[in-house]
C-alpha positions in Angstrom: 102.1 -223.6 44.4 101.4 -219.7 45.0 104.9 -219.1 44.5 105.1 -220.8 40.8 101.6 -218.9 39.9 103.3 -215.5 40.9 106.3 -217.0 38.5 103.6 -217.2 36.2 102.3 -214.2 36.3 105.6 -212.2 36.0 106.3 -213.9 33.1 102.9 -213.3 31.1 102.0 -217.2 31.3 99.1 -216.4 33.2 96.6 -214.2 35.4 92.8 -214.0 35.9 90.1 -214.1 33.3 90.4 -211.6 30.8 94.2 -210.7 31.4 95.8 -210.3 28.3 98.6 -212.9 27.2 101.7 -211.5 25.8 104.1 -213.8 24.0 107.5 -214.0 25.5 111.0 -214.1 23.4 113.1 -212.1 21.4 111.6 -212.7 18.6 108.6 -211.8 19.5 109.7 -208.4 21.6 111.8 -207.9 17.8 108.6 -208.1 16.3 106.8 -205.7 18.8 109.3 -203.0 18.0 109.0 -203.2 14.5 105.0 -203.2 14.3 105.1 -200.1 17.2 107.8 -198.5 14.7 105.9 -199.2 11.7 102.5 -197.5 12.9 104.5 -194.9 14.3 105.6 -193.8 10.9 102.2 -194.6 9.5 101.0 -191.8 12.5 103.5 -189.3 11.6 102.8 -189.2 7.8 99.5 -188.2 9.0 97.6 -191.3 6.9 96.4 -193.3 10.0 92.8 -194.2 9.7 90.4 -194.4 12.9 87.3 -196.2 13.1 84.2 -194.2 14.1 82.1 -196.2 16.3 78.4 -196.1 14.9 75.6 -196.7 17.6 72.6 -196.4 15.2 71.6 -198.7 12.4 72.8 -197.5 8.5 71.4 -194.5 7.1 71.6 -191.0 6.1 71.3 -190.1 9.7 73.3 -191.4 12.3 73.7 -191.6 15.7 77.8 -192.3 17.0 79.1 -193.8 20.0 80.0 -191.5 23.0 76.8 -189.2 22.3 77.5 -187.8 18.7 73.5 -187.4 17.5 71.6 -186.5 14.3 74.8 -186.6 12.2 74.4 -186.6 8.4 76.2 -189.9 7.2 77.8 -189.2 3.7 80.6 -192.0 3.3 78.5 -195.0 3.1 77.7 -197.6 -0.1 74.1 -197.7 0.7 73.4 -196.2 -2.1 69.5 -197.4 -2.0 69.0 -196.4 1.2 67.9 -200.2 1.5 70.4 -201.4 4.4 67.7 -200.0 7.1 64.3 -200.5 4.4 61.7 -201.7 6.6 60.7 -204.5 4.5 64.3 -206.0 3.7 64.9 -206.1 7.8 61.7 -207.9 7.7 62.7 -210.2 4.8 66.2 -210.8 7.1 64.1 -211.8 10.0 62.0 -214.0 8.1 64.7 -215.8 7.1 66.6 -216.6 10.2 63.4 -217.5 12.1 62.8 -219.6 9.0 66.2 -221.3 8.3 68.2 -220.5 11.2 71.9 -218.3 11.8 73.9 -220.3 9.6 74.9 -223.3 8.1 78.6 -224.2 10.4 79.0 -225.6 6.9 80.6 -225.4 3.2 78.2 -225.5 0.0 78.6 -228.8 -1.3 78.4 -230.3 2.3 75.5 -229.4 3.8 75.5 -225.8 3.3 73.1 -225.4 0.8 69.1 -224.1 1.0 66.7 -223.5 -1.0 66.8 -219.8 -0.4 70.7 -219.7 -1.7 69.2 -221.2 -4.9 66.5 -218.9 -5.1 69.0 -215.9 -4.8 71.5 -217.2 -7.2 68.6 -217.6 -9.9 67.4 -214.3 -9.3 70.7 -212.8 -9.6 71.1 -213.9 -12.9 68.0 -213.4 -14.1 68.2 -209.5 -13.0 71.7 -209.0 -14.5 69.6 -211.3 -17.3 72.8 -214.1 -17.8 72.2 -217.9 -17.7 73.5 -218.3 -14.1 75.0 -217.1 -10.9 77.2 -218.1 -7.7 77.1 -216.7 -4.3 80.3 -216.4 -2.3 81.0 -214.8 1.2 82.1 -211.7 -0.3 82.8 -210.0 -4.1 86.5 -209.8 -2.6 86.2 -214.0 -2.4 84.6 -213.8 -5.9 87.3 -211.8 -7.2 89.9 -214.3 -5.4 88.1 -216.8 -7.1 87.5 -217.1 -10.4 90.8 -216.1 -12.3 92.7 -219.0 -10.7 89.9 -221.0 -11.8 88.9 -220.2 -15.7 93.1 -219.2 -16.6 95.9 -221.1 -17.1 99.3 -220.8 -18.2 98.7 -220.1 -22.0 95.5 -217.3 -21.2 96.2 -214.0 -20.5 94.3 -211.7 -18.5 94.7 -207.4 -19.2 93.7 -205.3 -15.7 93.1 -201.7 -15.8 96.0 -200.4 -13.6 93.4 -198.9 -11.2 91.2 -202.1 -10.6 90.3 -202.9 -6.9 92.7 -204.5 -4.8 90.4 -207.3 -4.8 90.8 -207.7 -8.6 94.5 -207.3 -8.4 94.9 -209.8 -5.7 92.9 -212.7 -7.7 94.9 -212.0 -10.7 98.2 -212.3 -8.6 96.8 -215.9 -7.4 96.4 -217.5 -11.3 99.2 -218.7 -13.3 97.9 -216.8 -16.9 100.2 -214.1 -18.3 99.3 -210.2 -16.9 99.4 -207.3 -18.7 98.1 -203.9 -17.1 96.9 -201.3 -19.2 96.6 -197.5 -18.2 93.3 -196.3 -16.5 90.7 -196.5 -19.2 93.2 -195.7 -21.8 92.0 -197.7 -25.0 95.4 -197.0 -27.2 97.1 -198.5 -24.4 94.8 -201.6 -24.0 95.3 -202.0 -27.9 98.8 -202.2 -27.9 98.2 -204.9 -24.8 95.5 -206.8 -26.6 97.8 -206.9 -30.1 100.5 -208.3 -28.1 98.5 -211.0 -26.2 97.5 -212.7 -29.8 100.0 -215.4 -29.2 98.1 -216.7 -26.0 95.2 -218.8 -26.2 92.8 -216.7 -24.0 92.3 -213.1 -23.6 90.3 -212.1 -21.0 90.0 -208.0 -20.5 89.1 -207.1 -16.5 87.9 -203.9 -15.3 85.7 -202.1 -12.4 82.5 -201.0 -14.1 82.2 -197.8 -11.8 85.7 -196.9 -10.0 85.6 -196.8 -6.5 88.2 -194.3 -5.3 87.7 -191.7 -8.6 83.8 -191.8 -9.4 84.8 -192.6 -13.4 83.3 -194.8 -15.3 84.8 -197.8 -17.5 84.8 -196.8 -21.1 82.6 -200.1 -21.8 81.1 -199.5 -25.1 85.1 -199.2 -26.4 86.5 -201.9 -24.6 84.3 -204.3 -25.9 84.7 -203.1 -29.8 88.3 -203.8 -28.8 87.5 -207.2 -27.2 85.2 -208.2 -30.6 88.5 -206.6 -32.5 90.9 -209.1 -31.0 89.1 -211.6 -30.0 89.0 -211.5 -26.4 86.8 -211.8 -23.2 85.4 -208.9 -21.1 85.1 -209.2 -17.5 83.6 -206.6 -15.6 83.2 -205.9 -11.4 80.3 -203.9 -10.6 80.7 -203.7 -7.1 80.0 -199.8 -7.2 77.3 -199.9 -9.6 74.8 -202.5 -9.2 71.4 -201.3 -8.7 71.4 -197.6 -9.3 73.5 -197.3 -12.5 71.7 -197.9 -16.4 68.0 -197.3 -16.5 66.8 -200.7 -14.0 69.9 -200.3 -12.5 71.6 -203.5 -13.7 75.3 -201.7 -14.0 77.6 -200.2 -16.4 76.9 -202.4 -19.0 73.3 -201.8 -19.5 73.9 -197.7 -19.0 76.2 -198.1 -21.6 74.2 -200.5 -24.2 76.8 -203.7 -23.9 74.9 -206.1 -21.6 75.4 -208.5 -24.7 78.9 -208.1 -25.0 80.7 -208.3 -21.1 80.5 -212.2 -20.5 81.2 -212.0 -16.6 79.9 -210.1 -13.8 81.0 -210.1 -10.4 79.1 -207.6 -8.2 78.2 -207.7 -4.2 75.4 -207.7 -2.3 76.9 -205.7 1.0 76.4 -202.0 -0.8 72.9 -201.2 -2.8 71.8 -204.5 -2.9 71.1 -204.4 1.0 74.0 -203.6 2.5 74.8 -206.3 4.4 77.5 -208.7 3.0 77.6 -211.3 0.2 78.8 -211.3 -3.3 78.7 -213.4 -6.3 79.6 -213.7 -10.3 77.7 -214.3 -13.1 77.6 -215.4 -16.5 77.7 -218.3 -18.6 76.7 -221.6 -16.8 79.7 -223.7 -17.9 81.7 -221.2 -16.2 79.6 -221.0 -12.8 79.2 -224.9 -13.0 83.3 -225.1 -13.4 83.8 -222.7 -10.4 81.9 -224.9 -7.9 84.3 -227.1 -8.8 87.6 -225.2 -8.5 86.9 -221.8 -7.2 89.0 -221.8 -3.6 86.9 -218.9 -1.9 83.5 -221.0 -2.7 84.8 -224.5 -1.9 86.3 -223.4 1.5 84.1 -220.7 3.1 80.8 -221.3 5.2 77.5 -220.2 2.8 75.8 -216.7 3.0 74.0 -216.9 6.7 70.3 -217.0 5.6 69.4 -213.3 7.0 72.1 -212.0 5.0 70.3 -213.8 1.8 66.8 -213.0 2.7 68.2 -209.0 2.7 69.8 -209.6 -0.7 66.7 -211.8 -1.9 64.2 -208.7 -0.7 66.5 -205.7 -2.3 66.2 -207.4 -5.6 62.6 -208.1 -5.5 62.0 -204.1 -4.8 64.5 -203.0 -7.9 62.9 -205.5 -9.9 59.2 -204.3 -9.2 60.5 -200.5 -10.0 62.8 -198.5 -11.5 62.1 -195.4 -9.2 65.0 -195.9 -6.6 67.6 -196.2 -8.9 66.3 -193.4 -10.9 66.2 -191.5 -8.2 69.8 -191.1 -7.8 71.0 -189.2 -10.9 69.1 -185.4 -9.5 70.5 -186.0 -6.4 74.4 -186.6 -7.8 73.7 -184.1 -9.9 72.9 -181.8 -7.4 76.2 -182.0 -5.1 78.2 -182.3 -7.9 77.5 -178.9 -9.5 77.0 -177.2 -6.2 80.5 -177.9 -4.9 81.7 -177.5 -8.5 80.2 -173.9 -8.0 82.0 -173.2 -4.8 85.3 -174.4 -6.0 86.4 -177.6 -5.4 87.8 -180.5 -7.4 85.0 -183.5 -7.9 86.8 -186.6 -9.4 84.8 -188.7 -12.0 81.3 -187.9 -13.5 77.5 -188.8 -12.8 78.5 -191.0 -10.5 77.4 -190.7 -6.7 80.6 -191.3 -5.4 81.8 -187.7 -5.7 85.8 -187.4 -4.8 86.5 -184.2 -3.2 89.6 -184.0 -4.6 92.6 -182.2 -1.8 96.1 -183.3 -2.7 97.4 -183.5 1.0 96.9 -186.2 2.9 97.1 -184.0 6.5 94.6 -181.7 4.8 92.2 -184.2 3.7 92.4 -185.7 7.7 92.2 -182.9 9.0 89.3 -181.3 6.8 87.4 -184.4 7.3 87.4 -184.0 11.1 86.1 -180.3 11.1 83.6 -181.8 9.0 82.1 -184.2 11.5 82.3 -181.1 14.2 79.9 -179.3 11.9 77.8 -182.9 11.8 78.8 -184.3 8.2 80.6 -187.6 8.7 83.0 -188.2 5.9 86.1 -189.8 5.8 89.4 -188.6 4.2 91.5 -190.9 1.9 95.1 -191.2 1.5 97.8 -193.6 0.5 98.3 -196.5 0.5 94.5 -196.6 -0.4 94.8 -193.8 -3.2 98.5 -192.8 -4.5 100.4 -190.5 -2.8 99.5 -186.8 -3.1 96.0 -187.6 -4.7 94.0 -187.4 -1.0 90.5 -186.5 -1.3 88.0 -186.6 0.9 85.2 -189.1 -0.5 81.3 -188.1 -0.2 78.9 -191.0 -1.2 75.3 -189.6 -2.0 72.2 -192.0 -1.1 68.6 -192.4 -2.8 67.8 -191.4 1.0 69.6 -187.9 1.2 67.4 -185.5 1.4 68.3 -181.9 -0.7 68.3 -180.1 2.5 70.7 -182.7 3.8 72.7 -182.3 0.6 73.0 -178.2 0.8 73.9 -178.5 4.4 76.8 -180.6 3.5 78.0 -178.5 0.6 77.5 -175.3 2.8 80.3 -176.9 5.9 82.6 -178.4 3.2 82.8 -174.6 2.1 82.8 -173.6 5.7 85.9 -176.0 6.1 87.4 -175.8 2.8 87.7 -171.5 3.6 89.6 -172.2 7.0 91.9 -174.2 5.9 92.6 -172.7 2.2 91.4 -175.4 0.0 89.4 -173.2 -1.8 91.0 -170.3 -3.7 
């Protein structure tokens, strides 16, 4: 018996509690060498990303694992400042004492409460459409609902730099794809002239783009859309509550809240910061995608802590206008002081503020002298952005102080001088 454990043992089929099992095989020791080789060349081209541990809750200030303290946190998408607000924790706790951790269930099981209904109905009634649907995540509601609303004779026209997210739903329904240039209109008229012969034309763009800090030309898409007849879709992950006067997005800072007919948007960046997204729009449509939207049908509902957060976030943007507002100085601010010192910001008034660098080594490294000097940013290369367009991306919150704001442009010109990215 001991000598077929040791037998065991040597060949990975077993060993005491926490011993970790390697499958044997060649194909599996194939596969081992290709996955080492592959992350081998991902290391060399200098693009490998680390996780930071964090050992504080979200903020502007943070505290990091292995003793890094009072270190100003600029690459976050709490762009409210609401993911450690004392009275949305206290709306999460509520909540789970009230309804428990989670459902271990689908929706239309028995995964429903009364507070996923309340959300859902405040949702719309903020983004002011008929009706709304919560999903595990904007990247599920993405996945979602362009299986669901196109078919074969639809077409659907993606700006080429949508989120992956956006890109990946499209690839999962059957309708015919056209991609149109970034928020070139000439090129999206050319695309929209052709796609008269199918039956539905649905335009889909990010409101606010995530990796540049530009905004969706809104007010012309949607002249195009009423020009040719077709639909306008719009994901506001990076722009829900802090963008347009009460914070409602791109469309109402750019007057077309009548026109875009969908919204998809999440609930794990201003709104909270925790996790969650949704869509919304017409109720025929969110009725049809309890019906037939995969991601909703087959994932567990929101745990009730994670509503309650999303539920309490709303209620404070609802009751004022002054957190939202309160972001413009303050993009502003960085904007035209590291204009002034002579670097590249991507996009415009919006407070993700690409630093752009070109390199993706630089960008790495740069971004590592930065959190030495206590600035925690993160550098960004490809596959995430394309290849020699690495920046290092700064995220400003409602929460960032000025002071923390001028100490963060002062070492990014500390760093930028050292290693020659200024001129």
């Amino acid at each position: 018996m001991l000598r077929g454990a040791a037998v065991r043992l040597l060949r990975g089929g077993g060993g005491g509690a926490g011993t970790p099992r390697v499958a044997s095989g060649t194909a599996a020791a194939q596969l081992r060498r290709r996955l080492e080789n592959e992350l081998e060349d991902i290391r060399g081209a200098g693009t490998w990303k680390s996780e930071r541990i964090i050992a504080s809750r979200q903020g502007p200030h943070l505290r990091l694992d292995g003793g890094g303290a009072g270190i100003l946190n600029f690459c976050a998408n709490n762009y409210l400042g609401l993911s450690s607000h004392p009275e949305v924790i206290r709306a999460a706790v509520e909540a789970l004492e009230k309804f428990g951790a989670g459902l271990s269930s689908v929706r239309f099981i028995c995964g429903t409460q009364s507070i996923h209904k309340d959300l859902e109905e405040k949702i719309a009634r903020f983004h002011q459409r008929e009706d709304a649907i919560l999903y595990a995540s904007c990247f599920d509601a993405n996945a979602g609902i362009f299986e669901a609303l196109l078919t074969p004779e639809d077409a659907v026209l993606s700006d080429e730099l949508n989120h992956a997210s956006i890109i990946d739903g499209i690839r999962l329904c059957k309708a015919n794809k056209y991609r149109y240039k970034h928020m070139d209109m000439q090129d999206l008229e050319a695309k929209l002239q052709d796609a008269q012969k199918h039956r539905l034309r649905l335009v889909a763009t990010d409101g606010a783009f995530s990796m540049d800090g530009d905004i969706a030309p809104l007010k012309e898409i949607c002249q195009l859309a009423q020009k040719y007849d077709a639909l306008v879709f719009i994901d506001e992950c990076h722009a829900t509550g802090f963008l347009g006067p009460n914070g409602r997005g791109t469309d109402e800072l750019l007057g077309v809240m009548d026109k875009v007919t969908i919204i998809n948007s999440t609930l794990g960046k201003a709104l909270g910061g925790a996790a969650g997204g949704y869509t919304t729009g017409p109720k025929p449509l969110i009725d049809l995608l309890r019906q037939r939207s995969r991601p909703y049908l087959f994932s567990n509902s929101l745990p009730p802590a994670v509503v309650g957060c999303a539920s309490k976030a709303l209620d404070l943007l609802m009751e004022s206008n002054a957190i939202a507002q309160s972001m413009a100085a303050k993009t502003q601010r960085f904007r035209s002081k590291m204009t002034a010192a002579g670097f590249t910001i991507s996009g415009k008034d919006h407070p993700i503020c690409p630093v752009m660098l070109g390199d993706a080594r630089l960008a790495a490294v740069m971004a590592e002298d930065m959190l030495n000097r206590g600035i925690y940013v993160i550098g960004f290369s490809y596959p995430v952005v394309p290849k020699g367009k690495a920046r290092i991306r700064v995220q400003i919150s409602a929460v960032h102080s000025d002071e923390d704001i001028d100490r963060c442009v002062e070492a990014f010109t500390e760093v930028g001088r050292k290693h020659e990215a200024l001129p």
